[in-house]
C-alpha positions in Angstrom: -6.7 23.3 -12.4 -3.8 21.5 -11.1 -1.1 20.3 -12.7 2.4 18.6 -12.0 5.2 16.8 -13.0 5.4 12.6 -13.4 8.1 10.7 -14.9 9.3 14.3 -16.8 5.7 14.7 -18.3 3.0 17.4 -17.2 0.1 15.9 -16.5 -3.1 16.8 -15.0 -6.4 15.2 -14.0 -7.4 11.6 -14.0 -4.5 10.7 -16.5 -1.7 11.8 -13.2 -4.3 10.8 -10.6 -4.1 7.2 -12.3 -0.4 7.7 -12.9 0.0 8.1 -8.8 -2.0 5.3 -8.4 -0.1 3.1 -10.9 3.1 3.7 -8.7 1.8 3.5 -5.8 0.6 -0.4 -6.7 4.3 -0.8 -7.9 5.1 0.0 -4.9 2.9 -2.4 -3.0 3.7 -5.0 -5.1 7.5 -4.7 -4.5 6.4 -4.3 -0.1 4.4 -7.3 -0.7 7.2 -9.5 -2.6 10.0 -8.3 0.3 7.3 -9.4 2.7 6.8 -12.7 1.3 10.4 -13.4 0.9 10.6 -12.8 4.7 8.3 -15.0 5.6 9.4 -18.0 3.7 12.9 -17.6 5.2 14.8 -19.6 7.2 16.0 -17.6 10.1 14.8 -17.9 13.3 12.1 -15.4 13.5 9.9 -15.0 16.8 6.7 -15.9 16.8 5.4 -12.2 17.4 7.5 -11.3 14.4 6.4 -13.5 12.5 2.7 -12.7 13.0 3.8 -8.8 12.5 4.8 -10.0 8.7 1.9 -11.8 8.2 -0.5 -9.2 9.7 1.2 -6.6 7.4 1.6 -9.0 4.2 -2.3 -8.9 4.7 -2.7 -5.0 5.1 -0.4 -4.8 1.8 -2.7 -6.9 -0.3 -6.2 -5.1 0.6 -4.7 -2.1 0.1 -3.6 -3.5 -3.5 -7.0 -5.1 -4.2 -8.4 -1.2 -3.3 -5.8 0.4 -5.7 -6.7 -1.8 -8.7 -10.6 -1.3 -8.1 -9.7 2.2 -8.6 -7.6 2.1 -11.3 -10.3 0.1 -12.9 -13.0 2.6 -11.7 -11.0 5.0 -13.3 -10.1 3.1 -16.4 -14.1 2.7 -16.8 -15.2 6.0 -16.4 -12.4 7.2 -19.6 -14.4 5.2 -21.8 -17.7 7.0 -21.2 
């Protein structure tokens, strides 16, 4: 079995699995806010940059709509 280390707690299984998970939409949340932030600024952006932010602001919410369908998947599947 594996086991590691999280936030100075052993864990192991779907309890660190969902732990990892749980960062990782902290994460996106935070990439998603900066992103945002960007694009509502008022600098002079080009018109390719700003389609860059918008095409990643995109990427960054799918990938955080497939994180919380796991963690939900997961958060199902304890209560069995």
């Amino acid at each position: 079995m594996t086991f590691g280390v999280l936030a100075g707690r052993l864990m192991r299984g779907r309890g660190w699995i969902k732990a990892l998970r749980q960062d990782d939409v902290r994460q996106v949340r935070a990439h998603i806010v900066e992103l945002e932030r960007n694009l509502m600024a008022t600098t002079a952006q080009g018109r390719h940059r700003r389609f860059e932010a918008g095409n990643e602001l995109r990427i960054a919410k799918s990938r955080l709509d497939r994180l919380e369908e796991c963690i939900a998947g997961m958060a199902e599947k304890s209560r069995r």
